[in-house]
N, C-alpha and C positions, 0 to 999 in steps of 0.2 A: 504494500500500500504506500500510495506516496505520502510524503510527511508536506507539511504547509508552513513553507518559511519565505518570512519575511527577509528581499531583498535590497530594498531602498526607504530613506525613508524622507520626510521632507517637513517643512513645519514654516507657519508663516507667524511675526510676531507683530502689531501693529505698529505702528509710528507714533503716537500719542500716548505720554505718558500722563495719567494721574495718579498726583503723590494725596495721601492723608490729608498733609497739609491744605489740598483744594479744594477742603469741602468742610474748612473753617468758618467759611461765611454761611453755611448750610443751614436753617430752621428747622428739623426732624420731630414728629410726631410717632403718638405710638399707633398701636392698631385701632383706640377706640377717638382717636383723631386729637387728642389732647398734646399739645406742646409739650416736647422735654424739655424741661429747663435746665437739667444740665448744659452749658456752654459747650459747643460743637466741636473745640478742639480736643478736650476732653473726651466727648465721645469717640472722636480719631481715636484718642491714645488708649482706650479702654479695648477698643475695637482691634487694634495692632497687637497687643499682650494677648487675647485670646486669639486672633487669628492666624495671628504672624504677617500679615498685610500689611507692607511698607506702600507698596504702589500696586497701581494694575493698567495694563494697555487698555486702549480704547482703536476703534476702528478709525480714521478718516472718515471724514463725510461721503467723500468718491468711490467709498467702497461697500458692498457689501457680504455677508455671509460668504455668498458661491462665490465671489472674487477672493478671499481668505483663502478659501479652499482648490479654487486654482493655483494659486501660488505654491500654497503648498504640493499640490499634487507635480505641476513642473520642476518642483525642487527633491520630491519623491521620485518620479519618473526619470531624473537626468542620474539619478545615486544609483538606481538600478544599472540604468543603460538599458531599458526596453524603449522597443518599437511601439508607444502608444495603440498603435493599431492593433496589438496584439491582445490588449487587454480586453476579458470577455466581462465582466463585472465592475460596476462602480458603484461602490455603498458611501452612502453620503449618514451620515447621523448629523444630526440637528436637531433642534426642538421647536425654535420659533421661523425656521426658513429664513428668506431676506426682509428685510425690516427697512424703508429707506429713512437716513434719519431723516428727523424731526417731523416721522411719523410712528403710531403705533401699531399699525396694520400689516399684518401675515401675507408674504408674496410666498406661494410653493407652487403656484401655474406659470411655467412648467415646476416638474421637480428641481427644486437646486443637483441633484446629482445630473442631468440631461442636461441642466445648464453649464454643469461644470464638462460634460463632455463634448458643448458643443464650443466654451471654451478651451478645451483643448485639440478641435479641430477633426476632431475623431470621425472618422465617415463608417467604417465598420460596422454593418446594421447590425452582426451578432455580438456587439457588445451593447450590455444591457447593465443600462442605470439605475437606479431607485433608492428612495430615502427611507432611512427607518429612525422611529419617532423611541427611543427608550429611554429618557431622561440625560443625566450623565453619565451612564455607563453605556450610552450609546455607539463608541467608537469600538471600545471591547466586542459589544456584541456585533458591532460589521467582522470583527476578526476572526469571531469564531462562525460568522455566517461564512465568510468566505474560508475556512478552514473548511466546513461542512460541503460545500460543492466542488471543493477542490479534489476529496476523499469520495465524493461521491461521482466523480470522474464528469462532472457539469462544465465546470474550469481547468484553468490552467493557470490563469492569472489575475489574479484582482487589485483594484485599489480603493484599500479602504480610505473613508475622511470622517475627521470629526472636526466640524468649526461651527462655530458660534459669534453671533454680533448680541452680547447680552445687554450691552452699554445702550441698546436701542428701546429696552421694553422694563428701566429700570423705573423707578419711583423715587425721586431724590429725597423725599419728603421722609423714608423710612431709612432706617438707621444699616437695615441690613442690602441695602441696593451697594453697600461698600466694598460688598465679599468679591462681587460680581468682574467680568473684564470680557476682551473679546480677543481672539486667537483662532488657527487653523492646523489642524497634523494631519498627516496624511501616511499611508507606506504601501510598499506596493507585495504582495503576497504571491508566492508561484507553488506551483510541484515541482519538488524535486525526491528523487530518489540516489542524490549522489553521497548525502555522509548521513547522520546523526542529528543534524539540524534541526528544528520546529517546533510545531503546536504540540506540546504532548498529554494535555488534556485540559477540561475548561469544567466550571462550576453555575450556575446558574438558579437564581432565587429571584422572586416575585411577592411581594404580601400586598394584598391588595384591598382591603379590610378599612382599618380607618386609615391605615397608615397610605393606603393610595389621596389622600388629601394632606401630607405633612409638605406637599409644594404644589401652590397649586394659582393660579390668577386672579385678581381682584381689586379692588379699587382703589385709587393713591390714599396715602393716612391723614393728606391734608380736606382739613374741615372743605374748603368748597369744590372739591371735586367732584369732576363729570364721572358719574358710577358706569357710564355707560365705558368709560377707558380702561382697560385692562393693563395692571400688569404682573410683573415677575413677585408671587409673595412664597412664604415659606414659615414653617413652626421650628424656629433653630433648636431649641432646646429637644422638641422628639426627634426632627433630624439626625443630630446629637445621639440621642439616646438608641434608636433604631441602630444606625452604624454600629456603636461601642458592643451592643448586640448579638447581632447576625454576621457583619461582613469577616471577623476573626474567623471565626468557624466555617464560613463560602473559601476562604482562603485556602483554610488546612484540607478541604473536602479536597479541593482542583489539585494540593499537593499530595494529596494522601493516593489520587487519582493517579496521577501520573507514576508514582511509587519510587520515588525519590525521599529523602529526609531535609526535614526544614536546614539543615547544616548545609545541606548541597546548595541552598536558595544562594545568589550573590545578590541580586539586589529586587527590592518588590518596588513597580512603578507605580501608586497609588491616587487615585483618585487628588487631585490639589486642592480640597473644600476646607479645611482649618486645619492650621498647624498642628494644635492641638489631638483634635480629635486622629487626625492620621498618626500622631505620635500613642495617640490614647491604642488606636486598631492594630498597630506592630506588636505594642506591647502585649497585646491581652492572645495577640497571634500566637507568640512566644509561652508566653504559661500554657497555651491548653497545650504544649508539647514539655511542658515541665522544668522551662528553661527562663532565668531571672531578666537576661542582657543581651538585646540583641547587639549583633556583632558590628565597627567602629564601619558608618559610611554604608549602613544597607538600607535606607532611606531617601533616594533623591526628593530633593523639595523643591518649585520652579516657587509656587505660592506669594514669596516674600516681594519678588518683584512683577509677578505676570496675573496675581489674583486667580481666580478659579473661572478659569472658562469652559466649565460646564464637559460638555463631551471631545475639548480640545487639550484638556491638562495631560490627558495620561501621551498620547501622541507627538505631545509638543516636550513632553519630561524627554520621552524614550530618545527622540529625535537628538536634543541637545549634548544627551550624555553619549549615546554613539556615536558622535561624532566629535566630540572630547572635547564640549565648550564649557563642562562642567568639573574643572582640574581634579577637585575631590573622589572625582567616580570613575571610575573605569568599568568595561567590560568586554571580554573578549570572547574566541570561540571556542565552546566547550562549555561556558558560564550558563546556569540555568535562571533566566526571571522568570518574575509573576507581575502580569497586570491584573489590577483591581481597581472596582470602582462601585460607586454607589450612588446612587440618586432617584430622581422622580418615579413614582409609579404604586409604590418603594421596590426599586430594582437594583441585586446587587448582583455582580458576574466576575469572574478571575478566570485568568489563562495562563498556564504554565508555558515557558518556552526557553529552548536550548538553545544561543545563540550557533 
């Protein structure tokens, strides 16, 4: 059977930086529309210590979502060295499609992945685009879809993308539009049967109970807003608590799956939503295997300066440290990760892979 490894990867980071600092002049209310009168630099700094969010990119006005995710895919597709033509698959994850600023309204006609194929020039009628909607762990799951058709002899080659313009659908009025940023990863996925390489098993969970509303859309928190405007809201605290949860144990399954020992892990690419809490999800990884400390540098974190862009964190980590922009991390062939991730739906997925 062939194995499904990832051979390029690419990642697009926006140009616009917002620091904490720019959102000192900020008024934030809470959910039942009352002014916090804490002073908003304050809230920055409250906000930094639990999150670890120094800054986060934003999109340019000239861009949107599919344009993120072009970029990255040409930066994907050139680290390969494929013939674009080649490619029978293009799985786009996203959540809200393209967004143009300084509007709130969902563009997905066409799909952002057709659009991303028809910026990439691609004539090929048997390659076949389409988006899938699964919170932030969106991107994971393009990878284990295209592992699945690659095993199931469908493909040969795919490319996955995860990008997000979050900066487009945020609420400035609420305290938590801060976690937010916007980015693009992309990589490109083949069969090969030449070594040891690949996907070597993936974990997947779904609760969809109450916890399918701990993120969910709805009205800005300032007193006169039009209810009729939707946007990005979320319960942090069960978000929170959901993860510290379930995603430790989605983790150990996908490793226990693969039949490898958490010792062999070099490093888990994790979901970039709070510092914390990702330090909280290693940790509690490690005890259910009976072990106090994980080992120095098995954590990449983008977070501090790229924010959490949704189904582009885990894409945009892997991308950086494989190509050695991250001096701390290394990774070679032979090194086993795990990508992990968590988010809306409540959906949590991990993928084992042998560089």
């Amino acid at each position: 059977m062939s194995l499904s490894v990832i051979t390029g990867t690419g990642s697009y980071i926006p140009s616009v930086i917002k620091t904490n600092r720019d959102f000192g002049a900020h008024d934030f209310y809470d959910v039942d529309s009352k002014k916090i009168d804490t002073p908003a630099p304050v809230v920055a700094e409250k906000f930094q210590s639990i999150t670890g969010i120094e800054e986060r990119r934003y999109a340019s006005s000239d861009l949107n979502a599919s344009d993120l995710a072009t970029y990255a895919s040409l930066n994907a597709i050139a680290d390969a060295g494929v013939d674009p033509e080649t490619i029978d698959q293009i799985i786009f994850a996203h959540n809200f499609g393209n967004v143009e600023k300084h509007t709130i309204q969902t563009d997905v006609l066409p799909a952002l992945a057709s659009r991303v194929k028809h910026n990439l020039g691609i004539r090929n009628p048997n390659c076949i685009p389409y988006d899938i909607l699964f919170g932030c762990p969106g991107w994971v799951q393009g990878l284990i879809q295209a592992d699945a058709y690659i095993k199931a002899g469908v493909a040969k080659k795919c490319l996955v993308i995860g990008g997000e313009t979050l900066s487009r659908v945020l609420d400035n009025y609420d305290r938590d539009s801060m976690i937010f940023s916007d980015g693009a990863g992309a990589c490109i996925v083949e069969a090969s049967q030449q070594n040891n390489s690949g996907i070597l098993s993936a974990a997947v969970q779904a609760h969809c109970g109450e916890e399918a509303y701990y993120l969910y859309m709805g009205k800005s928190n300032f007193p006169q807003s039009d209810p009729r405007i939707r946007y990005i809201k979320m319960h942090g605290r069960k978000v929170y608590e959901y993860a510290m949860k379930y995603v430790p144990a989605a983790i150990k399954e996908c490793i226990d799956k693969a039949g490898i020992s958490i010792n062999d892990v070099r490093k888990v690419f994790l979901h970039q939503a709070n510092e914390k809490m990702d330090e909280g999800i290693c940790a509690r990884l490690f005890k259910l295997y009976g072990l106090k400390e994980l080992p120095p540098y098995f954590m990449p974190m983008s977070i501090h300066k790229f924010g959490n862009s949704s189904v582009a964190t885990v894409p945009t980590l892997f991308d950086l440290v494989r190509k050695g922009t991250m001096p701390e991390h290394h990774i070679q062939t032979g090194d086993v990760v795990v990508f992990a991730s968590v988010g809306a739906g409540m959906n949590i997925n991990a993928v084992c892979y042998r560089m």
